[in-house]
PDB file of N, CA, C and O in Angstrom:
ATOM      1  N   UNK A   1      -0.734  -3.411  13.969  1.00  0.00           N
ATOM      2  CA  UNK A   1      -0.055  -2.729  12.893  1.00  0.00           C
ATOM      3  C   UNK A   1      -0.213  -3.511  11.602  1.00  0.00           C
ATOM      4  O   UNK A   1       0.674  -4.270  11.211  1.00  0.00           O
ATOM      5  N   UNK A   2      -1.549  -3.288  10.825  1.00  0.00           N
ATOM      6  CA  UNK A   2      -1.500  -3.950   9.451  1.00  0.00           C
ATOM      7  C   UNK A   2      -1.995  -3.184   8.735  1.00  0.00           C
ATOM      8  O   UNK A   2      -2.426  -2.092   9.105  1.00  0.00           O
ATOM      9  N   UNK A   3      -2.027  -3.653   7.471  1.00  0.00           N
ATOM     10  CA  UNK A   3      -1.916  -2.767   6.304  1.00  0.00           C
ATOM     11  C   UNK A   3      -3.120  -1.748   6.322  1.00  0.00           C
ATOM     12  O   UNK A   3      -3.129  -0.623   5.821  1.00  0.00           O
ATOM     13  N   UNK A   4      -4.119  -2.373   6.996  1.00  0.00           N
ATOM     14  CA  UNK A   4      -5.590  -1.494   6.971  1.00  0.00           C
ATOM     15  C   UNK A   4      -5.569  -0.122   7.641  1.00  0.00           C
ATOM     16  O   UNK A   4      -6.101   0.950   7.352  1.00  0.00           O
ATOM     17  N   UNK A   5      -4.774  -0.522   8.634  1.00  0.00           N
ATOM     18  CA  UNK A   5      -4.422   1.100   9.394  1.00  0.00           C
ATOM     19  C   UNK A   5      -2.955   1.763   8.751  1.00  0.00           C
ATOM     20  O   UNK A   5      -2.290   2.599   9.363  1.00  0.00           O
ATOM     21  N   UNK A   6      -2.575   1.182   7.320  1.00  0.00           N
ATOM     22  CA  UNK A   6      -1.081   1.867   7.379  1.00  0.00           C
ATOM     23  C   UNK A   6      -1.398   2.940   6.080  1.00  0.00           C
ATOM     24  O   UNK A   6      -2.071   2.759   5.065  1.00  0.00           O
ATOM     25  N   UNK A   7      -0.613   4.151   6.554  1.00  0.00           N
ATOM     26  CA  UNK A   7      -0.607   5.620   4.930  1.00  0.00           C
ATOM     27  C   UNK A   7      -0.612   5.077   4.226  1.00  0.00           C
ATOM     28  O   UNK A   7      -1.585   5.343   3.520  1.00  0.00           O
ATOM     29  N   UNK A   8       0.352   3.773   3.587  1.00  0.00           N
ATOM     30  CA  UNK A   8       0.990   3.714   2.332  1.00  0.00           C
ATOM     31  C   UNK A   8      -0.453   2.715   1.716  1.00  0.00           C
ATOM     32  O   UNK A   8      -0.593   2.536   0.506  1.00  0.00           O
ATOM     33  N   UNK A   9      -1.470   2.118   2.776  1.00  0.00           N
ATOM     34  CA  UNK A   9      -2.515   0.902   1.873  1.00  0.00           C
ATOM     35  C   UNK A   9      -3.401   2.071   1.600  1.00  0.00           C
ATOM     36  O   UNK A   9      -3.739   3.043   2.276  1.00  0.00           O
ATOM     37  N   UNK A  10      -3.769   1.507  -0.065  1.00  0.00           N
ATOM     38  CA  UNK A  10      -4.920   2.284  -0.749  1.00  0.00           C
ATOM     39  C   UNK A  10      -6.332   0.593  -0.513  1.00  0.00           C
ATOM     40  O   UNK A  10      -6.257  -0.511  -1.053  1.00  0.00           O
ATOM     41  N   UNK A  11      -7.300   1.064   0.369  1.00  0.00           N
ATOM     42  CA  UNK A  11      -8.042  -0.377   0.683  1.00  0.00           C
ATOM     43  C   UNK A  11      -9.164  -0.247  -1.054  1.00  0.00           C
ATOM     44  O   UNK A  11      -9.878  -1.162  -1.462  1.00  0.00           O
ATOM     45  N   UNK A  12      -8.975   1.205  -1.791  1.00  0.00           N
ATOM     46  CA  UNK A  12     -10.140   0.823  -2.222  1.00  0.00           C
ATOM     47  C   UNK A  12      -9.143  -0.657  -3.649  1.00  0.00           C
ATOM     48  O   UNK A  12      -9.743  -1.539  -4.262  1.00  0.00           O
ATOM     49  N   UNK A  13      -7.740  -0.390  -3.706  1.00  0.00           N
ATOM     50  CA  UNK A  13      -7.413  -1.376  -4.776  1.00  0.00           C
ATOM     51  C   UNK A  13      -6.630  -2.492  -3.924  1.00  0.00           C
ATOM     52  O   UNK A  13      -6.006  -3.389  -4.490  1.00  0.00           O
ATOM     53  N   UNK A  14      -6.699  -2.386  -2.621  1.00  0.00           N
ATOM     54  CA  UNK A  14      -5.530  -3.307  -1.580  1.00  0.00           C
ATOM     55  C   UNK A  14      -4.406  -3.553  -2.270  1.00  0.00           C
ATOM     56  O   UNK A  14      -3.986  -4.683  -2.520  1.00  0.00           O
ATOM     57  N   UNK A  15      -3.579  -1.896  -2.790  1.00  0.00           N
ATOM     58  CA  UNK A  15      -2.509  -2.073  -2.585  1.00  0.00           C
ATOM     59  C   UNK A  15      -1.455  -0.903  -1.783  1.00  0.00           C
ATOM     60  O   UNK A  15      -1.674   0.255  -1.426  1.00  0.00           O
ATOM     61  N   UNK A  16      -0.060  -1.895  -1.672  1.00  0.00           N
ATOM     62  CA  UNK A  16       0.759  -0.914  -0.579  1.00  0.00           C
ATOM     63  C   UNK A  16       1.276   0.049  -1.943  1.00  0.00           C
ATOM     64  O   UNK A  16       1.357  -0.314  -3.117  1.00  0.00           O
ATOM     65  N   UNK A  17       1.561   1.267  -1.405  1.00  0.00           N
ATOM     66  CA  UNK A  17       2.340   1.890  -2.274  1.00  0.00           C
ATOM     67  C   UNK A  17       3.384   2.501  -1.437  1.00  0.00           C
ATOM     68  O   UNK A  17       3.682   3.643  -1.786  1.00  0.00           O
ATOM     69  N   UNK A  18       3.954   2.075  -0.517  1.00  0.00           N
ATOM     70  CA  UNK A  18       5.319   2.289   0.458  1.00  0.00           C
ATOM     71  C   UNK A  18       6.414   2.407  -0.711  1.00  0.00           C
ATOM     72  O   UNK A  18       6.958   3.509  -0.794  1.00  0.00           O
ATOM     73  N   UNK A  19       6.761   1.536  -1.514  1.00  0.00           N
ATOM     74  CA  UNK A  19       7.773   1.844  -2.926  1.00  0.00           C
ATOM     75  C   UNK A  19       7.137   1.646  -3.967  1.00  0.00           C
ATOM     76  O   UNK A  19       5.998   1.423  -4.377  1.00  0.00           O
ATOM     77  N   UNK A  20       8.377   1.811  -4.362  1.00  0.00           N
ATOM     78  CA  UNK A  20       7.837   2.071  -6.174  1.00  0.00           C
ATOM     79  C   UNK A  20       6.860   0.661  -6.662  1.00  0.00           C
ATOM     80  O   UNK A  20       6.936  -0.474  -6.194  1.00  0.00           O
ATOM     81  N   UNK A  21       5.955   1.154  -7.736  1.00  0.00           N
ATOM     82  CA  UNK A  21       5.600  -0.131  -8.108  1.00  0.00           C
ATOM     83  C   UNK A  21       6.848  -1.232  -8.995  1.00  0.00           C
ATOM     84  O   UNK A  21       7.878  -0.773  -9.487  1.00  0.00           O
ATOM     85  N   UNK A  22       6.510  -2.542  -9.037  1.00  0.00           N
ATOM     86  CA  UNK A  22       7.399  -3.560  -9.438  1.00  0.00           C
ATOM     87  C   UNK A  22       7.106  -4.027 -11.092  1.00  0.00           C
ATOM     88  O   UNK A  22       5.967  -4.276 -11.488  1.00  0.00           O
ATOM     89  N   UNK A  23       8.083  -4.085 -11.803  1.00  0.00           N
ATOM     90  CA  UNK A  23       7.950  -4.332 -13.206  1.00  0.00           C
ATOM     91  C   UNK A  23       7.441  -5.387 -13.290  1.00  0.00           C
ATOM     92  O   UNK A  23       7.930  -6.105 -12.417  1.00  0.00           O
ATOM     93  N   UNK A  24       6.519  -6.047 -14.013  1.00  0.00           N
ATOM     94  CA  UNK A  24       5.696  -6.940 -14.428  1.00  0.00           C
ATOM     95  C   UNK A  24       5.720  -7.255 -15.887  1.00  0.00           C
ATOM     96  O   UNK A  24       5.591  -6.396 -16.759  1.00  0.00           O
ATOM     97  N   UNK A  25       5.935  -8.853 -16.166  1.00  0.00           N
ATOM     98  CA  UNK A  25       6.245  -9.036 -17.981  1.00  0.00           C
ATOM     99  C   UNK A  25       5.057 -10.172 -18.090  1.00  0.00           C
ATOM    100  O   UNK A  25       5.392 -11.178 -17.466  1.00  0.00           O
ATOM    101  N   UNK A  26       4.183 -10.255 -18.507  1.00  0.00           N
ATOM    102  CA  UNK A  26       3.586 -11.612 -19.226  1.00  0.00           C
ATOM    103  C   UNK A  26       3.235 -11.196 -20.507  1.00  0.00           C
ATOM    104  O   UNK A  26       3.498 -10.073 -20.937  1.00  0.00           O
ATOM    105  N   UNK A  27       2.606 -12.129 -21.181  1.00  0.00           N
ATOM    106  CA  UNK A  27       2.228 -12.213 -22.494  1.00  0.00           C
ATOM    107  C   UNK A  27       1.663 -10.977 -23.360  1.00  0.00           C
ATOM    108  O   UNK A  27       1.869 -10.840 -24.566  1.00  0.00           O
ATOM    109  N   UNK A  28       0.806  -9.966 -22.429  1.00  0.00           N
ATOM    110  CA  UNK A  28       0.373  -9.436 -22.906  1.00  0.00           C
ATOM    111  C   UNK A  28       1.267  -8.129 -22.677  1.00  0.00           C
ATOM    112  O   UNK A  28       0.722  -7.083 -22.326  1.00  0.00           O
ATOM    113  N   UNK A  29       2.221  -8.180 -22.818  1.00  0.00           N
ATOM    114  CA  UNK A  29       3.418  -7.384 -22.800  1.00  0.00           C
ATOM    115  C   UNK A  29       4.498  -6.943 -20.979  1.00  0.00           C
ATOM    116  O   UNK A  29       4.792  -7.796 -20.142  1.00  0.00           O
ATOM    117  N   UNK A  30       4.784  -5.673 -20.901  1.00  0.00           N
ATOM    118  CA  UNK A  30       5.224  -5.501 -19.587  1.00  0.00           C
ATOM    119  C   UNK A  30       4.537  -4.112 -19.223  1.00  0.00           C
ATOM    120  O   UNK A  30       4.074  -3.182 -19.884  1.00  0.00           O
ATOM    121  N   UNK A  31       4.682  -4.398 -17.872  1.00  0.00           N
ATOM    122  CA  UNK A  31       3.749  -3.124 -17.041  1.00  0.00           C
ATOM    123  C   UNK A  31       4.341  -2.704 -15.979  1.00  0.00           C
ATOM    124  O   UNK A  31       5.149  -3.630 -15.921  1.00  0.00           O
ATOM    125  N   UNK A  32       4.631  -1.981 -14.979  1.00  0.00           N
ATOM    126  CA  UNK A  32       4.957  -1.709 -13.704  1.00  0.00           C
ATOM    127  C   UNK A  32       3.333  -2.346 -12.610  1.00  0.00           C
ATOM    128  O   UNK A  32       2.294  -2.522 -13.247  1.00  0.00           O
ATOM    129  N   UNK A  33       3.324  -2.587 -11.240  1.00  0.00           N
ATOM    130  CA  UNK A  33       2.164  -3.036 -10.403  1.00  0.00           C
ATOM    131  C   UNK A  33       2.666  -2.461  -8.915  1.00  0.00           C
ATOM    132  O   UNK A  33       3.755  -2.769  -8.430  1.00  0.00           O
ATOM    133  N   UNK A  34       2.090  -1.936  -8.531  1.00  0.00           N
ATOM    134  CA  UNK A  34       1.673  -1.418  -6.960  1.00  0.00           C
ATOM    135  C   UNK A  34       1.502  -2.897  -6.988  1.00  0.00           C
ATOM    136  O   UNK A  34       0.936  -3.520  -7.886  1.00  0.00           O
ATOM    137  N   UNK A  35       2.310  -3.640  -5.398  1.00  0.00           N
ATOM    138  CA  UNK A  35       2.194  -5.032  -4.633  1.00  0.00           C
ATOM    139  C   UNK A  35       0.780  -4.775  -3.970  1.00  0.00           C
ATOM    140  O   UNK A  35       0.475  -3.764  -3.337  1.00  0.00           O
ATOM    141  N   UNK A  36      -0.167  -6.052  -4.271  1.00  0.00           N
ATOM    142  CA  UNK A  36      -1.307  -6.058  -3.968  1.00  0.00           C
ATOM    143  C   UNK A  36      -1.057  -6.797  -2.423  1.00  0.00           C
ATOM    144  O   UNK A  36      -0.082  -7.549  -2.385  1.00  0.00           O
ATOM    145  N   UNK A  37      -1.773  -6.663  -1.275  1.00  0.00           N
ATOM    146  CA  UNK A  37      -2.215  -6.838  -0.057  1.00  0.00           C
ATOM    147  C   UNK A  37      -3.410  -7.179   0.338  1.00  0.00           C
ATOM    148  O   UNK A  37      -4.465  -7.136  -0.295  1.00  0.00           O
ATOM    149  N   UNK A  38      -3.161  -7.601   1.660  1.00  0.00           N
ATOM    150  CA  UNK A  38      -4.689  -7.765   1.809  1.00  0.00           C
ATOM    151  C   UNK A  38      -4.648  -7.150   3.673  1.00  0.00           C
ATOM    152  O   UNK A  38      -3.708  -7.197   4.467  1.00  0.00           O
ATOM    153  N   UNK A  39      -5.944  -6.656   3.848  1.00  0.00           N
ATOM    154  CA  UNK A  39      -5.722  -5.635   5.023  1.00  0.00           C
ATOM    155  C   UNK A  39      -5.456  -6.513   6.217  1.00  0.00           C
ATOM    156  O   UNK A  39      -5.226  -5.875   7.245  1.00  0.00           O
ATOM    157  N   UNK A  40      -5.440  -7.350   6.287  1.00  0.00           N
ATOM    158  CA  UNK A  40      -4.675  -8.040   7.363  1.00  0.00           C
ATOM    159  C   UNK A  40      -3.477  -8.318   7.496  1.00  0.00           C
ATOM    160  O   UNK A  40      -3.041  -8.702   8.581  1.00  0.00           O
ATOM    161  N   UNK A  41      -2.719  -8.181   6.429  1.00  0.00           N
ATOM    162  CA  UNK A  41      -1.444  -8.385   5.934  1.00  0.00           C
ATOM    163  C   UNK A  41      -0.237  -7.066   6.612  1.00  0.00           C
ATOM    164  O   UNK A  41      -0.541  -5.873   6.609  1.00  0.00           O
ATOM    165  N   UNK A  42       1.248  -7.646   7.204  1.00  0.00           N
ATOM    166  CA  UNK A  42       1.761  -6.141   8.001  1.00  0.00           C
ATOM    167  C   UNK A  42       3.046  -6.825   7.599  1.00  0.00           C
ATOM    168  O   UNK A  42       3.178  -8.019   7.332  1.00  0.00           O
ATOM    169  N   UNK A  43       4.224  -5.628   7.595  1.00  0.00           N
ATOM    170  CA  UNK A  43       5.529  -5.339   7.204  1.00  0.00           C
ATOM    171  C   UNK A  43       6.210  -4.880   8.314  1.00  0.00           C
ATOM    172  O   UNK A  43       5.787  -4.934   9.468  1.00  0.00           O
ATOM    173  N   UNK A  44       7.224  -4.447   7.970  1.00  0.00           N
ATOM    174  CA  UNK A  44       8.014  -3.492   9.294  1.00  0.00           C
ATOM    175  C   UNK A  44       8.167  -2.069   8.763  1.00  0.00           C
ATOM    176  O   UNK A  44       8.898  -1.144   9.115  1.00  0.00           O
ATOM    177  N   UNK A  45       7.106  -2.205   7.659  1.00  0.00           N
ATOM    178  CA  UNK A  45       7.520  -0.120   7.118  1.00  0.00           C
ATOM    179  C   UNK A  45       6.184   0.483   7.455  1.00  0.00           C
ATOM    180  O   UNK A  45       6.012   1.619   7.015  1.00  0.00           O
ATOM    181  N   UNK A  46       4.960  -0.185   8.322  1.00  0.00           N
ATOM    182  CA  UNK A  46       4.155   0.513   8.976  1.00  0.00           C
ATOM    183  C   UNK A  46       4.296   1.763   9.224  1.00  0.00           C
ATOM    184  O   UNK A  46       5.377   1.983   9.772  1.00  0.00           O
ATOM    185  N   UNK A  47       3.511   2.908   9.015  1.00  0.00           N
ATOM    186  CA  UNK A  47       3.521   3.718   9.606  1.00  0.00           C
ATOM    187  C   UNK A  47       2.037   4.942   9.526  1.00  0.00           C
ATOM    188  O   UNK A  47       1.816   5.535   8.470  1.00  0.00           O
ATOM    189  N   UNK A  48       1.201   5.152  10.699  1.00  0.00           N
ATOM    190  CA  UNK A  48      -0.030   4.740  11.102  1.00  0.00           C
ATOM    191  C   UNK A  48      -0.408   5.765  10.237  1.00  0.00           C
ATOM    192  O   UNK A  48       0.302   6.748  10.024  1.00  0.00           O
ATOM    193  N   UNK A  49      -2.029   5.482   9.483  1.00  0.00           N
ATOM    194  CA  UNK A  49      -2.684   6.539   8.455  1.00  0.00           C
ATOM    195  C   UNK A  49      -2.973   8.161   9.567  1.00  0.00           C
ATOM    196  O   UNK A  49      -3.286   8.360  10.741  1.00  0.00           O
ATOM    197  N   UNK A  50      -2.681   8.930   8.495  1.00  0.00           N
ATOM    198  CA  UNK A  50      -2.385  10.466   9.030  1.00  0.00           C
ATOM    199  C   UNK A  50      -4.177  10.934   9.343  1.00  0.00           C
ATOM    200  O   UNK A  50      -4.713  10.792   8.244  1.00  0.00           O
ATOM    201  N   UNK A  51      -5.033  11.316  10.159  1.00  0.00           N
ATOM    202  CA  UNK A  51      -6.556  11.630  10.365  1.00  0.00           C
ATOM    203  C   UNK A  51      -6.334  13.323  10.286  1.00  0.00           C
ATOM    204  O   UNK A  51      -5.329  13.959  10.602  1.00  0.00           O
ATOM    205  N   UNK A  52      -7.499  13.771   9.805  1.00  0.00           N
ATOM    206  CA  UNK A  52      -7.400  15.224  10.059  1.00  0.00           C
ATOM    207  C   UNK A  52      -7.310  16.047  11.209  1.00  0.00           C
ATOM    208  O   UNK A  52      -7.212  17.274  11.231  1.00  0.00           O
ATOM    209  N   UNK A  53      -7.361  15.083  12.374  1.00  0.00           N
ATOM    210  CA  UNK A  53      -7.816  14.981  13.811  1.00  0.00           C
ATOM    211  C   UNK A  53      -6.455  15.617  14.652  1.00  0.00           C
ATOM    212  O   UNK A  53      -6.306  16.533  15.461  1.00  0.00           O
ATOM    213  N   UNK A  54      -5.407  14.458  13.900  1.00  0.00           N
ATOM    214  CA  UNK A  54      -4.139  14.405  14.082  1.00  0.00           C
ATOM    215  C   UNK A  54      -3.235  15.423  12.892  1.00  0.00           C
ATOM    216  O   UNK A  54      -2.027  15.605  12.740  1.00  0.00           O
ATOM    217  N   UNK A  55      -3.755  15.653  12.582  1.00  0.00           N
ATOM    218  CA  UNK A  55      -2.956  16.521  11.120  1.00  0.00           C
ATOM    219  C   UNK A  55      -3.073  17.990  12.144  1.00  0.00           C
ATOM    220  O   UNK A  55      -2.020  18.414  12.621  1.00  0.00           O
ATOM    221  N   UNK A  56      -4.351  18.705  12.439  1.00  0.00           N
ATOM    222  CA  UNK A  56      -5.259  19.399  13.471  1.00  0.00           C
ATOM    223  C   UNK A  56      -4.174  19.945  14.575  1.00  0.00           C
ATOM    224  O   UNK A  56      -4.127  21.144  14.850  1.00  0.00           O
ATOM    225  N   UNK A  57      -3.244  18.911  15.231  1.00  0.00           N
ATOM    226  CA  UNK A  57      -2.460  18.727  16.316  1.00  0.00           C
ATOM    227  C   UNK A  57      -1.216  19.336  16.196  1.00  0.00           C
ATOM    228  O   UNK A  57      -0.397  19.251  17.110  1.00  0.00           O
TER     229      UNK A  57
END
C-alpha cells in the first residue's frame, strides 16, 4: 500500500492530493502546494487506484 498504487498520487508531479493543498510563504511571495511524495512513500488514507477493469464491475 504506497503512494504509487494510491487514487489520490498524481506520479506524473509525485504529488498526493488526498487534501487540500498546504499554504506556502517564501520570498517570492505565498502560494498554496499539493504535498510532494515519492512512490514508495504510504499513509493510512490509502485507498487503491480505481482501473476501468474494476470501474467495469
Amino acid at each position: 500500500m504506497q503512494c504509487q498504487g494510491c487514487r489520490f498520487w498524481f506520479s506524473s508531479k509525485t504529488q498526493c492530493r488526498r487534501n487540500a493543498p498546504l499554504p506556502a510563504v517564501s520570498e517570492k511571495g505565498s502560494q498554496t502546494l499539493w504535498p510532494t511524495t515519492a512512490a514508495d512513500d504510504w499513509c493510512g488514507e490509502f485507498q487503491p487506484k480505481v482501473t476501468d477493469e474494476k470501474a467495469a464491475a
